[in-house]
N, C-alpha and C positions, 0 to 999 in steps of 0.2 A: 424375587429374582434380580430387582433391580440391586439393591444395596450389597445383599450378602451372596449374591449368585457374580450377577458380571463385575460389580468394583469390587471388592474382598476376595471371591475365588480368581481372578484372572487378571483385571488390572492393578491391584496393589502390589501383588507379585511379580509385575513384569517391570512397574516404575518401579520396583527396587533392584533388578537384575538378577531377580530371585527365579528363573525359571522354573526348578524345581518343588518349588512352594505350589504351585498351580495346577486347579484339581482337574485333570485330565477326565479322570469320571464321570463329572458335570457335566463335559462338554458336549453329551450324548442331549444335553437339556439347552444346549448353546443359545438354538434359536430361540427359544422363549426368553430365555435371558438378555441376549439383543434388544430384544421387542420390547422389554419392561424396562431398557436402558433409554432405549430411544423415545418409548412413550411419558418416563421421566421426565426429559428432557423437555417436550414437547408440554407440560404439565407447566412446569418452569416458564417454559414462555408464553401460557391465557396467563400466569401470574404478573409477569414481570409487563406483559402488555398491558395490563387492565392497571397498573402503576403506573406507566412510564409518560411523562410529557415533554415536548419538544425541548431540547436542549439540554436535557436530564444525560447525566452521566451513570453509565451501566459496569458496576463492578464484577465481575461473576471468578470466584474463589475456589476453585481443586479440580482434580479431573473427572468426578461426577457428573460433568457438565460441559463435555467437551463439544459437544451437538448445538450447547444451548446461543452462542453467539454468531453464528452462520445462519440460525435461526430466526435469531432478531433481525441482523441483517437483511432478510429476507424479507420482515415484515416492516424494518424501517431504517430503508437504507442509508440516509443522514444520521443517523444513532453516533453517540461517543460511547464506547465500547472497550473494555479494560478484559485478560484475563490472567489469572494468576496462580502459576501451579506451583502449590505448598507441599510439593512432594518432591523430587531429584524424578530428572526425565532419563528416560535408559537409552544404552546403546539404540541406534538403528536396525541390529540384528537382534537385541530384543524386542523393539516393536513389533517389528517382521512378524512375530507372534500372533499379535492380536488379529483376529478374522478381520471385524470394519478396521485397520489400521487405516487406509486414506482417508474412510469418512469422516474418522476424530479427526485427524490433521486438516483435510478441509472445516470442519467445525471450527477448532481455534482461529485458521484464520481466518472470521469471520470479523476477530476484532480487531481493531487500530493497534493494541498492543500487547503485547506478549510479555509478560514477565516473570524470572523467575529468580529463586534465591541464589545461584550461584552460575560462573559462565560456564561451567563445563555442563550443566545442565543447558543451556543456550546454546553451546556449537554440539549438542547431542541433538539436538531436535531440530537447528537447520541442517546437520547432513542426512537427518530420517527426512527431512521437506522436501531437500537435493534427490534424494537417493528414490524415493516414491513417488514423489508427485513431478517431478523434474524442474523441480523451479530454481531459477535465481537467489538462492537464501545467500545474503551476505553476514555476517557474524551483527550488526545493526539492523536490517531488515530484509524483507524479505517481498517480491513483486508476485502477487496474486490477486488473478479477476481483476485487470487492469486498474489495481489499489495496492499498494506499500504500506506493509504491516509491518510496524517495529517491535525491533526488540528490547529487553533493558534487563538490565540485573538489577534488583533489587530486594536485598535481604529484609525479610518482615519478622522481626521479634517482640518480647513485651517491652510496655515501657515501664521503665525501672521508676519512676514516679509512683505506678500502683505499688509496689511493692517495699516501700522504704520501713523499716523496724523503727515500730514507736515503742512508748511504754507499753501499751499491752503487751506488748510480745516480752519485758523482760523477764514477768514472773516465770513465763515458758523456757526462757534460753535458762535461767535459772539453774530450774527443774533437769532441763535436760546435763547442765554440768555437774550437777548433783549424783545424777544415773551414772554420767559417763567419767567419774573420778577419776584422774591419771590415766586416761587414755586417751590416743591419737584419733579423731571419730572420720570416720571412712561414709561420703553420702552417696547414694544412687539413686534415683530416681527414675521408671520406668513404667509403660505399659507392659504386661504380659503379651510378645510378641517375637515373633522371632525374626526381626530384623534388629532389635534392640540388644544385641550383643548381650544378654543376660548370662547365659551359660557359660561364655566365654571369661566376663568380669569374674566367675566365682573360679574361673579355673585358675587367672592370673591371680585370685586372691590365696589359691592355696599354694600356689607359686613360690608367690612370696613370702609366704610365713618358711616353705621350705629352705628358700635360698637366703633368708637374713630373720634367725631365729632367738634373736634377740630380741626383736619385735612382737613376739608373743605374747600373750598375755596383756600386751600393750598399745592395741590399737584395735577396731574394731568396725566392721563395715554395717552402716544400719541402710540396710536395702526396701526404698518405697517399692514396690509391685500396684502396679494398677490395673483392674482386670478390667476388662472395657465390657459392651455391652454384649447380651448373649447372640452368635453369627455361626450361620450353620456353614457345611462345607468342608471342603480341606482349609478354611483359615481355622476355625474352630478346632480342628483336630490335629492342627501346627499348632496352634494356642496349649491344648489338653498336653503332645507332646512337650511344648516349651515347660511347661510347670513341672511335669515329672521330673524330668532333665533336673528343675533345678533346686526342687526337693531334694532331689537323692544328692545332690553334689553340696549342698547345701549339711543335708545331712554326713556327708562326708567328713567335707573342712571340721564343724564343730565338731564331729566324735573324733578326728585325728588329732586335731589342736587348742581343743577346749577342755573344759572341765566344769567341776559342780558349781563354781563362780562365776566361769567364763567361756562366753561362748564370741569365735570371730565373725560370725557373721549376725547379725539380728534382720530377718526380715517382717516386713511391715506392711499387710495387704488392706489398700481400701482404709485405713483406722484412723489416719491424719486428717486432722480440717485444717485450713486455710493458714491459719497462725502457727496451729502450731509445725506444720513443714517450713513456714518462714523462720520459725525459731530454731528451726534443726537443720535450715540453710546456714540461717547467720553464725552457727555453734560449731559447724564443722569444719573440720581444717581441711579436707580434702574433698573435692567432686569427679568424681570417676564416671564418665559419658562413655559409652564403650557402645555405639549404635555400628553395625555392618554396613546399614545405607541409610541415609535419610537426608530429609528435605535440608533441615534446619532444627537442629536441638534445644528447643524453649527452656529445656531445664537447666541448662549450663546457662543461658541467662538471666535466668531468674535465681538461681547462688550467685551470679556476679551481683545482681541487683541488693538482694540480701545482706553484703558482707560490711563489714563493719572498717573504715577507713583506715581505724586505728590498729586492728588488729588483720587483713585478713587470709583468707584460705587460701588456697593451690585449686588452679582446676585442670584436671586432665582429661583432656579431649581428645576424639577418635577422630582421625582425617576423613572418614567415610561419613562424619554427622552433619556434613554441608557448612560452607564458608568457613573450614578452618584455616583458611588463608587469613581471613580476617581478623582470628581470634591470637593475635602475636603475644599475649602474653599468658597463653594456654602453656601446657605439655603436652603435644600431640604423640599420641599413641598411633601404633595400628594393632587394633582389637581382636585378632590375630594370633599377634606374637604375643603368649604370655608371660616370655622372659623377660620382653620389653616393657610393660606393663609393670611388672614386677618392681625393674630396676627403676622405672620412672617412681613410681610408690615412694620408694626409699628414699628418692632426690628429694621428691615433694615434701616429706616430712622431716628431713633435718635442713630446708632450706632456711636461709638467715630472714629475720626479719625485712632487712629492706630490700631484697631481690622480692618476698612475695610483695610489698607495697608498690614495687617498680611495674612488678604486672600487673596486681590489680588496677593502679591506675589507669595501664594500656586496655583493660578488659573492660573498665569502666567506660572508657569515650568511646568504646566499638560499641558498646552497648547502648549509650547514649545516641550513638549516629543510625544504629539500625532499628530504633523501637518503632512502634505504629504509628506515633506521632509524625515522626517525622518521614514515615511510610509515607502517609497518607500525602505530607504538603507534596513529594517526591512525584507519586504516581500516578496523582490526579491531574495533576500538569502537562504530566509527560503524554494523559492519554488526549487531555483538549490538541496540546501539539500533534501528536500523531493524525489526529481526526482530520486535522486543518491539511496535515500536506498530502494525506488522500485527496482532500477535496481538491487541491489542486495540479493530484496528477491528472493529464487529459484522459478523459473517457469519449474514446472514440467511437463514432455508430460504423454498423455494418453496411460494406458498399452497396449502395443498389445498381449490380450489372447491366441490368437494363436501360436505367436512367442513363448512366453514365455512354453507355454506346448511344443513345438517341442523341445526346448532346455534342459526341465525337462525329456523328455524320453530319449534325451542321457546321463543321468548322472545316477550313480548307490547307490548314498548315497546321501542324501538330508533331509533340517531339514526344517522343514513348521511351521509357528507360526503366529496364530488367535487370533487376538483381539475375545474378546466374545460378548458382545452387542454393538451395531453399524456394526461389520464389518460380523458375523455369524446372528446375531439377529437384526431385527428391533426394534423400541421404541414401548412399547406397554402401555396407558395409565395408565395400572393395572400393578406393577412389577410381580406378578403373573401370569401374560400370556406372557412374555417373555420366551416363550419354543421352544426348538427348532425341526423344522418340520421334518417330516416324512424322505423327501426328502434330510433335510442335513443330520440328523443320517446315514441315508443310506452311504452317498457320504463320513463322517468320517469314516465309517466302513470299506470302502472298502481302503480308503490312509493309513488306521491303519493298513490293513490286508499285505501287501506291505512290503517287509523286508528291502526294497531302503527308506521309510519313516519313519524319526523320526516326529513326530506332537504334538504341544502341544496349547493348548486354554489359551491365556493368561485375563485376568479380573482383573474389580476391586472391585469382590463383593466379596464373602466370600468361602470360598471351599466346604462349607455344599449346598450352590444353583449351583458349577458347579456340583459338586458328582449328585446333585439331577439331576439335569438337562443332561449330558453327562458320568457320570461315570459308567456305565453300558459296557460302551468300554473300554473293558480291554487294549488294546495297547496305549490308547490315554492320553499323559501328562498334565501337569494343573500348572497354575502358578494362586494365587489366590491375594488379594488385597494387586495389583499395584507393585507387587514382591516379596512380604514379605515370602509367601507359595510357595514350588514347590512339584509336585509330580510329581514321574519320571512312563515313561509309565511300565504298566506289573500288572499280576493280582496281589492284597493286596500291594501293594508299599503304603510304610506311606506318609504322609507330612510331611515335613520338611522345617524348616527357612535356608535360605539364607543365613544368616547374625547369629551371635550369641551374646548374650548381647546386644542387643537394649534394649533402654532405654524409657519407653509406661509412663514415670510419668506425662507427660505433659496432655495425652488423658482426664483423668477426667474433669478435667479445660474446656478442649475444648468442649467437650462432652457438657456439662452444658450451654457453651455460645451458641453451634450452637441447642439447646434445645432449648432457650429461641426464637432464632428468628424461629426456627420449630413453635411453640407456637403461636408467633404473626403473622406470615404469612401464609395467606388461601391457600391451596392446597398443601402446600409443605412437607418433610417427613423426617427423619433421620435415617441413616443406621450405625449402630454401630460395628464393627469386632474386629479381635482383637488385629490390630495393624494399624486402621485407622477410623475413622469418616466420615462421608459424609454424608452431606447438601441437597437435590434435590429438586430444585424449578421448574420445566419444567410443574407443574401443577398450577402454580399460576399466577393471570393475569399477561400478557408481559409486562407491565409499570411497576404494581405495584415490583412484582417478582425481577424486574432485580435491582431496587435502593437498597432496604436490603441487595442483592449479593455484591453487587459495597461494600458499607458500613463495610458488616461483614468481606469482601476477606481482606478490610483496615486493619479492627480493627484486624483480626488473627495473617495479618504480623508484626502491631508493639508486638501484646502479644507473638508470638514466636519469638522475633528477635533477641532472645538471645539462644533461644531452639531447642533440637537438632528434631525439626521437622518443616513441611512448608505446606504453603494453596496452593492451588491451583486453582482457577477458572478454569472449561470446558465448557467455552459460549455456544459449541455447542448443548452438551447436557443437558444445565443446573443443573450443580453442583457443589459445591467448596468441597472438600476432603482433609483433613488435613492427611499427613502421616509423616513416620522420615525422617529425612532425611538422603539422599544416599541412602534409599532405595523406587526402582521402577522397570519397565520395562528391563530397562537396566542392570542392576544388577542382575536379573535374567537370564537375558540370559546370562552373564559372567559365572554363575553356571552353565548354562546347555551346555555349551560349553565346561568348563573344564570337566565335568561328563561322557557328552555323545559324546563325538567326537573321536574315534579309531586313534591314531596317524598313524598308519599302513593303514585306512583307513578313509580318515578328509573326511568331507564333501564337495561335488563338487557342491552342489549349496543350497544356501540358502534363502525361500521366507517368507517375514513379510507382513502379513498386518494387519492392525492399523486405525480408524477414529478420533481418536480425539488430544486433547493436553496432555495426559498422555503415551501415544504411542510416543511421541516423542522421549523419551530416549531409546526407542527400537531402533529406526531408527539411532540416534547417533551413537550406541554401533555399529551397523552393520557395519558402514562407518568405524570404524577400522579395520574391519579385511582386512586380508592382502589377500584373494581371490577376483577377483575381479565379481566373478558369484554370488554378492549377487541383488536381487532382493527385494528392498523394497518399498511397497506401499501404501498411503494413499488413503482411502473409502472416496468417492466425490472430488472434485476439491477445494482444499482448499491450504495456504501458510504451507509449513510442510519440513520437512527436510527428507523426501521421494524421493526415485529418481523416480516414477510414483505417477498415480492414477485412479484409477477405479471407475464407476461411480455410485456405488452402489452396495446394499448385493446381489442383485438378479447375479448381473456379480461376486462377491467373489463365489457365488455358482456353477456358470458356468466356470470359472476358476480351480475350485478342484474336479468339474465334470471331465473336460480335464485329468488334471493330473491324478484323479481314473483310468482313461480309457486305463490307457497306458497300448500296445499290449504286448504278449513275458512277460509277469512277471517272472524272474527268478524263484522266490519261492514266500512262504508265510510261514506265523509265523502262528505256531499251535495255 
């Protein structure tokens, strides 16, 4: 169940985008097959435990094993940890497919690194990260379990060293020119599969003998077939289908265009050893790769590896066989189109001598730059780096509420500072119903009433929505979008900027672009104040939503990159917010620190909390100060420069419950 039930029937089919391929039948047997994936997995790791010693680097290669490094993780959480998928990762609407899809995704990132052979396999798997698990996936990494997992592209092929044509091989290339007297010799090399564009190559091969029949007689396709091992299931009987397919079309070509000398296609199942496919690499002038999807096509490097300096071949390569970005001195095809195909054929084989030596050259140093050799110096570095800037993102422990109120009721001056939505307010789909309840007004009223409490609700909306929503409590302060506004607590206190002569020329501009993508994308909305802009896309589908975000966060940073203001992305909560710059969070509190702190009587303790990435320069600012009773916390468990975190609004309100509570109140303010 493990091998030929869950990987073969359902994820080899889904990393290729082959939905169709996938044995629906099976699925009646799902759960057992789960269970023999996961007990695999699990198998994998008494192994690789009863191996592994401290400082030991863990490689783990395909998606067989997608369980197995969240698993180690688990057993050893300092581990360096590599994983590497030798397959193309599929759309996000193909994973969607798979029943455990979050729990392979949590598996992988279990490890420091993530790599794969091509980026469009990388920006497929952080928007299924985005899109599922709701993380922060940046196109280099990605923040999970308060650890930064990277990513990296890197193509793993052979190295053309194992493969260089000695003398033994020449009695064989010999031989084979001997067979193939006066003709053009056409290579294929494949498994029996039906991602391998098999059926397709014979169809473009009868193409072209139709549309340049001159060629007759005169060239000739000798096709490897590799049957792999026997796998039950709907692979096996796409397998059984793929050969019929191409027997008969096989048998087609030759009875339409051959005869009792000559036939156009020859194929060759299983019958090659080692040399002699090197010899019938180095002999052929043409390599026809025709793969639908695939990771990375080893065979098309290993005919580059083969060919002969002097002399050598043409290779045609299918854009679906992974890194044909890389192969610049290919023929790319699309495996497809079999006129295309066709016509490419004909290029290949009356091209001049030195255009083919001009590519093979280029085919030669990509193959030189991508072999395992130099895999290995690449990836193994890349994962000790990785490991290292985990270990130095903060791992913050969970607040103890308790602790933390017994130590607020011994202190007699204290300053409290509230993010406003996320950490007082939940998301509410309508910004209209983000109000705040019964229960917390209450609970501000009473830390307001408190002569030991200064409090102030920091935001990044506008001051017109906190007044509307909290300002009714005269003792309680307000910092309004993202620092720019302060109002100090007490009744009729103005608002006041922070900062004086900021410079807002830039906002128009902005305003107008982040319009335009308001405009073209469904659900989302734009908030305009009066010394920031802000984007919210948290209502537009999770695929679509998050590529415009990626795009516009781009395109703001180069149109400000000279201006004195900056974007910002908030994955969490989906939004990008353009403000000036130096002013935020922390700049605020610089104000209300000089304003409101009694040198005769400084404050003995001070509590922040904060959920998202705009909070962070609150939390900076506090690490300066020179008392050390500052308490600052980030809402949910996330990577933050918070020294705790709390696991939600519901506990932010049980926490300032505590604190209201405290016995003996000196006084209260009229």
């Amino acid at each position: 169940p493990f091998y030929n039930g869950f990987c073969h029937n359902l994820l080899w089919p889904i990393f290729h985008n082959m939905e169709d391929h996938v044995d629906y039948m099976a699925l009646s047997a799902l759960h057992d097959a789960q269970n023999a994936y996961v007990a695999a997995n699990h198998r994998f790791l008494d192994v690789v435990a009863n191996l592994y010693n401290d400082g030991d680097i863990v490689m783990i290669y395909g998606y067989q094993l997608m369980l197995l490094p969240a698993l180690l993780r688990k057993r050893f959480p300092d581990m360096k940890c590599g994983f590497f998928f030798n397959t193309p990762f599929p759309t996000s609407e193909y994973w969607k497919i798979i029943p455990m899809r979050e729990e392979l995704l949590q598996g992988v990132l279990g490890s420091d690194l993530v790599a794969f052979h091509h980026y469009n396999y990388a920006r497929h798997f952080t928007q299924t990260v985005a899109s599922l698990l709701g993380l922060d996936a940046s196109p280099r990494h990605i923040e999970y379990d308060r650890r930064t997992v990277m990513l990296a592209c890197q193509p793993l092929s052979v190295d053309p060293r194992t493969l260089r044509i000695t003398d033994k091989h020449k009695p064989l290339i010999e031989k084979l020119r001997e067979n193939f007297e006066g003709m053009k010799v056409l290579v294929g090399m494949d498994r029996l599969d039906f991602v391998n564009g098999l059926p397709h190559k014979i169809l473009a091969m009868e193409t072209f003998l139709e549309a340049f029949p001159e060629w007759r007689g005169k060239v000739v396709l000798c096709q490897v077939v590799v049957d792999t091992n026997k796998i039950e299931g709907s692979y096996s009987a796409h397998k059984i289908k793929v050969s019929r397919q191409v027997n008969e079309l096989i048998g087609k070509v030759n009875g339409k265009y051959g005869d009792v000398n000559y036939f156009p296609i020859k194929i060759l199942r299983n019958s090659l050893s080692r040399d002699e496919l090197m010899a019938l690499y180095n002999m052929a002038d043409v390599a026809l790769v025709t793969p639908l999807r695939q990771g990375l096509n080893l065979c098309a490097f290993e005919y580059i590896a083969c060919q002969s300096k002097d002399d050598p071949g043409v290779l045609i390569y299918s854009e679906f066989a992974g890194c044909d970005n890389l192969l610049k001195g290919a023929l790319l095809i699309n495996p497809y189109h079999t006129d295309q195909i066709a016509r490419t054929l004909e290029r290949a084989l009356v091209m001049s001598p030195k255009r083919k030596q001009l590519r093979y050259e280029s085919l030669l140093q990509c193959a030189t730059n991508f072999n395992s050799r130099t895999w290995t110096k690449r990836v193994f570095p890349a994962i000790v780096q990785a490991s290292a800037r985990s270990k130095e993102t903060q791992i913050i422990p969970n607040l103890d509420i308790n602790y933390l109120s017994n130590v607020t009721f011994r202190s007699n001056k204290r300053l409290i500072l509230l993010d406003f939505r996320g950490t007082l307010l939940t998301f509410e789909p309508i910004p209209q119903l983000n109000k705040p309840s019964p229960e917390l007004i209450s609970t501000l009223e009473s830390l307001t009433k408190d002569v030991r409490n200064d409090v102030f609700v920091l935001g990044g909306v506008s001051s017109e929505i906190l007044e509307d929503s909290l300002g009714h409590i005269p003792n309680l302060g307000f910092v309004a979008e993202y620092g720019y506004f302060v109002r100090y607590p007490g009744k009729d206190q103005p608002w006041q900027t922070v900062r004086s002569n900021i410079n807002l020329w830039w906002k128009k501009d902005v305003a107008y672009v982040l319009e335009y993508f308001s405009d073209n994308t469904p659900g989302s909305f734009l908030e305009v104040g009066e010394s920031c802009v802000t984007w919210h896309f948290r209502d537009t589908d999770k695929d679509f939503g998050l590529a415009p975000a990626r795009l516009l966060q781009m395109q703001l940073e180069q149109m400000l990159q000279y201006q004195p203001a900056q974007a910002v992305l908030v994955f969490e909560k989906k939004y990008i917010v353009v403000h000036s710059t130096g002013i935020h969070k922390g700049t605020a509190i610089r104000h209300i620190m000089k304003n409101c702190e009694n040198k005769e009587s400084p404050y003995e303790i001070v509590i922040a909390l904060g959920d998202d990435k705009t909070d962070e320069a609150m939390f900076k600012q506090l690490t300066s100060l020179k008392t050390n009773n500052v308490w600052s916390c980030s809402v949910n468990m996330r990577i933050s420069n918070a020294q705790y975190y709390i696991d939600n609004v519901g506990m932010v309100l049980d926490l300032l419950r505590n604190i209201a509570d405290t016995p003996d109140l000196q006084s209260h303010k009229e």
